[in-house]
C-alpha positions as semicolon CSV with decimal commas, in nm:
position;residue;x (nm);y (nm);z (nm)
1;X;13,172;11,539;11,531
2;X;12,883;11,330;11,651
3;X;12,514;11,461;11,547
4;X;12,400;11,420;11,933
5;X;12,694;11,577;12,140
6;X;12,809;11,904;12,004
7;X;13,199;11,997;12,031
8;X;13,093;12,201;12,346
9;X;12,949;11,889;12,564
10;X;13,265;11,642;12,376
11;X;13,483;11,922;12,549
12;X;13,322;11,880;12,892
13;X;13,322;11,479;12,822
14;X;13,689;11,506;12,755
15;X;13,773;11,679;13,057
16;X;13,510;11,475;13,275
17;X;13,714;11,155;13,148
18;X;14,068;11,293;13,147
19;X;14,163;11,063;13,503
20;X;14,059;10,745;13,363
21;X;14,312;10,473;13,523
22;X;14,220;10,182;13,341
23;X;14,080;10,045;13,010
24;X;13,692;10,014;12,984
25;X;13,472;9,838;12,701
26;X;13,133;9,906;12,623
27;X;12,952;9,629;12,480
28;X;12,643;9,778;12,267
29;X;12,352;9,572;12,110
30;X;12,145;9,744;11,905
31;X;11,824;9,551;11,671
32;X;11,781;9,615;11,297
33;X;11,397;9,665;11,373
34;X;11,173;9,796;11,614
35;X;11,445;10,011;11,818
36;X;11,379;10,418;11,798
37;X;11,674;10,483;12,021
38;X;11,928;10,200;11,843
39;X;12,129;10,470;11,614
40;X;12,083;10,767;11,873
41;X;12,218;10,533;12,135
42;X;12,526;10,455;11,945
43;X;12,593;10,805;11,787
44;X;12,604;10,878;12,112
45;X;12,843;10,625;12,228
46;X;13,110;10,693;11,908
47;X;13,084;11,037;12,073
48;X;13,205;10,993;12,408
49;X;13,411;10,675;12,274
50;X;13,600;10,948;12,062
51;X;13,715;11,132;12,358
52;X;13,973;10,862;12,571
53;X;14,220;10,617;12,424
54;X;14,124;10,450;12,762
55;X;13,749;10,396;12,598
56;X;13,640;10,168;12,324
57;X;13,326;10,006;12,165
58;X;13,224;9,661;12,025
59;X;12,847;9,709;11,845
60;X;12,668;9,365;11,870
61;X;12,294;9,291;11,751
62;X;12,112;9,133;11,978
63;X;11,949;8,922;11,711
64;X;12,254;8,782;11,479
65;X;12,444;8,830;11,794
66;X;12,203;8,617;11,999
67;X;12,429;8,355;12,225
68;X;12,641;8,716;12,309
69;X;12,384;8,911;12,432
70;X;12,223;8,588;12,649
71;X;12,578;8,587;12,797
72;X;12,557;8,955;12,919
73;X;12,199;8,890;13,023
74;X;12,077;9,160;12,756
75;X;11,726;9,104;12,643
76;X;11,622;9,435;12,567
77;X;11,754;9,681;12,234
78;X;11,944;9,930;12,305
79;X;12,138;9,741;12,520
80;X;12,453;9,871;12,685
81;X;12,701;9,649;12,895
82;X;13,021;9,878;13,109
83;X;13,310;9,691;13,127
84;X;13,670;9,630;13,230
85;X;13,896;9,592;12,967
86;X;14,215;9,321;13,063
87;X;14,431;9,296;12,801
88;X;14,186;9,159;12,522
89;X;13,939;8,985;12,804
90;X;13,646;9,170;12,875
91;X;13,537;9,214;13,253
92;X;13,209;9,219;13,336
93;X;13,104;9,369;13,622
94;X;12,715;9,343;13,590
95;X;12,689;9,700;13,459
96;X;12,389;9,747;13,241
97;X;12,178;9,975;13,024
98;X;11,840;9,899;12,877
99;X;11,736;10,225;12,666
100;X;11,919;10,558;12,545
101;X;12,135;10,743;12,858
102;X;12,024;11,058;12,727
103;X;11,898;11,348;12,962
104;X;11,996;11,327;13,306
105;X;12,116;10,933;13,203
106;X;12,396;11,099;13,031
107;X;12,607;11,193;13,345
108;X;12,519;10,853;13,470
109;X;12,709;10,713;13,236
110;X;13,006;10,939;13,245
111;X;12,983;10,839;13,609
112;X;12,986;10,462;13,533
113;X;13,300;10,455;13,307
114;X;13,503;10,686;13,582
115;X;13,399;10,366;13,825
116;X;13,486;10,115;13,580
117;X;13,809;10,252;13,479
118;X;13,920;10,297;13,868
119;X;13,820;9,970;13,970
120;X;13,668;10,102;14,290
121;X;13,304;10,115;14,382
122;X;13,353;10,438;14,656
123;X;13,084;10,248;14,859
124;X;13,095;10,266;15,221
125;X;13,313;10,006;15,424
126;X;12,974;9,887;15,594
127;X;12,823;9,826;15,226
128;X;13,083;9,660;15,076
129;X;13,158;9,388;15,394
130;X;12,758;9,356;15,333
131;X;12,779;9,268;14,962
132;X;13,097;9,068;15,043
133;X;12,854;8,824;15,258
134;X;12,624;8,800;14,975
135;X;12,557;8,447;14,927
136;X;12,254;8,439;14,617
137;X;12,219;8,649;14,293
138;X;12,033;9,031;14,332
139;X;11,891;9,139;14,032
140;X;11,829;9,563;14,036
141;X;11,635;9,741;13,775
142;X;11,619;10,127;13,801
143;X;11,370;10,237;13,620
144;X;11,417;10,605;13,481
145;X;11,299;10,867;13,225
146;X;11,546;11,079;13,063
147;X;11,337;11,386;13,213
148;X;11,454;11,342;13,581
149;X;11,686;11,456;13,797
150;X;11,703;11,246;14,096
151;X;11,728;10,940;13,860
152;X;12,101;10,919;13,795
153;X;12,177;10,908;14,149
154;X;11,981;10,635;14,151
155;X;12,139;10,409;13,857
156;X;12,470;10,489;14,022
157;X;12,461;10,384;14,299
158;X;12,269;10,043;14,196
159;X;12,562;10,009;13,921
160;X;12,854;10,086;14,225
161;X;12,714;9,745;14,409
162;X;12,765;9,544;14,072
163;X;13,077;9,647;14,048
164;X;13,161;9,583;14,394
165;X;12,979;9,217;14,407
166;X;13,008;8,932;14,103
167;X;12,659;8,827;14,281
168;X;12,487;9,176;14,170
169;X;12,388;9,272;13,814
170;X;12,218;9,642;13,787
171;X;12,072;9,766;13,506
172;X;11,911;10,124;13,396
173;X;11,558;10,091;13,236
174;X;11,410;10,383;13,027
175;X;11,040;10,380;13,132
176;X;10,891;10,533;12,851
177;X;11,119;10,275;12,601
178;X;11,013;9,958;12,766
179;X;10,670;10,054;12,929
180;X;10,506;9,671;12,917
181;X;10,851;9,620;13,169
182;X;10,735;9,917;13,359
183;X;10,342;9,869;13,359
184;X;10,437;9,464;13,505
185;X;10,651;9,604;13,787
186;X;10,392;9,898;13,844
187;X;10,596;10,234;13,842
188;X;10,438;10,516;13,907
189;X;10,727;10,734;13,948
190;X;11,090;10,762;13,937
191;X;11,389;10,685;14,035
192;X;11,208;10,304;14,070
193;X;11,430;10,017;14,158
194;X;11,304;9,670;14,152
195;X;11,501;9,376;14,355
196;X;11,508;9,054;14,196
197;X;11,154;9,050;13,994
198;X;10,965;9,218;14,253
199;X;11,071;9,060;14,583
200;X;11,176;9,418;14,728
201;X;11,136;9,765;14,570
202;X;11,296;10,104;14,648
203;X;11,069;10,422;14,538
204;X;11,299;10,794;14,467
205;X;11,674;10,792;14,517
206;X;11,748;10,631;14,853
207;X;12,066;10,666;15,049
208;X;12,316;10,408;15,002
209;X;12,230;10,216;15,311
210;X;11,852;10,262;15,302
211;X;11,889;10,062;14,937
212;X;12,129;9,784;15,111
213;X;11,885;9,713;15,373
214;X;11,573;9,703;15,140
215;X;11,768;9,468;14,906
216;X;11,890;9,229;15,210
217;X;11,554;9,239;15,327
218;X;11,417;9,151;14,987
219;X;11,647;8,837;14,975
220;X;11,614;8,698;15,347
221;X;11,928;8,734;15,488
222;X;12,028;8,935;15,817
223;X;12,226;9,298;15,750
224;X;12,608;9,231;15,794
225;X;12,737;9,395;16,169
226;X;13,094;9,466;16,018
């Protein structure tokens, strides 16, 4: 049994996860020092790992593990990576974590590897033939705390545009883990997404197109009339 999910919530995970279609990898990199969450994050992963043959884990430190985690763009320890499993290649889809997916976070997650594993985004037509004219990189950070309840949404739906563009990489940031991160990008609340360093910014969970807007606006380029 893991220490952080009890056999009730492994149940619930189980049943959450019992429609996965296809294989999905999480990449984890945890640090030998200075990381609080590292061992909480991956208990927690071996727990929800346990519950799907369709699920499975490769633990990386970011350290020893150095040229990996600059491949995945992972800078920060715990680091999490959601991908698709082909075969023995691993897919990314720009699918981060940066901190424990505890609290709320948790059903985030659950949320990510039902994505993953269907190989659909469940964006809106409109969305997607936006991000399919996407012609330069978006960067999203959602900044979070474990605490709130309107924050998942958030994460989600930033994490449902990486996997429907190669061009987007999203990734969750705990607040309270990485506050320097959060202090330079000046959150004062959350759900706080941040668009490419700072270039456009989305305070509380927005609708779907209220975020696509804000993050074309952000990088310059007209909304897509399709």
């Amino acid at each position: 049994m893991s220490q952080l999910l009890d056999e009730k919530t492994l149940d619930q995970v189980r049943k959450a996860l019992t429609g996965l279609q296809e294989p999905v990898r999480i990449l984890y990199f945890g640090a030998k020092a200075d990381c609080e969450y590292c061992a909480d994050t991956l208990n927690l992963l071996e727990g929800v790992v346990s519950t799907s043959d369709k699920l499975s884990l490769l633990v990386h430190d970011i350290d020893s593990d150095g040229d990996l985690a600059r491949k995945y763009n992972v800078d920060k320890a715990p680091g999490l990576v959601i991908a698709a499993q082909d075969g023995d290649q691993t897919v990314d889809h720009g699918i981060r974590y940066a901190g424990i997916p505890a609290g709320y976070e948790f059903s985030a997650l659950i949320n990510d590897l039902i994505l993953v594993s269907g190989r659909d985004s469940r964006l809106s037509d409109e969305t997607r033939a936006t991000l399919k004219n996407l012609h330069q990189p978006v960067r999203l950070q959602v900044f979070v705390t474990p605490t709130c309840p309107y924050c998942s949404k958030a994460v989600v739906l930033a994490h449902q545009m990486a996997l429907e563009s190669p061009l987007v990489q999203a990734e969750m940031v705990e607040a309270t883990e990485f506050p320097e991160l959060a202090e330079r990008y000046e959150v004062g609340g959350v759900p706080h997404t941040t668009i490419n360093e700072g270039a456009g910014v989305m305070v509380g969970a927005a609708p779907e197109a209220q975020l696509m807007a804000e993050i074309m606006r952000a990088i310059s380029v007209p909304l897509s009339k399709n």
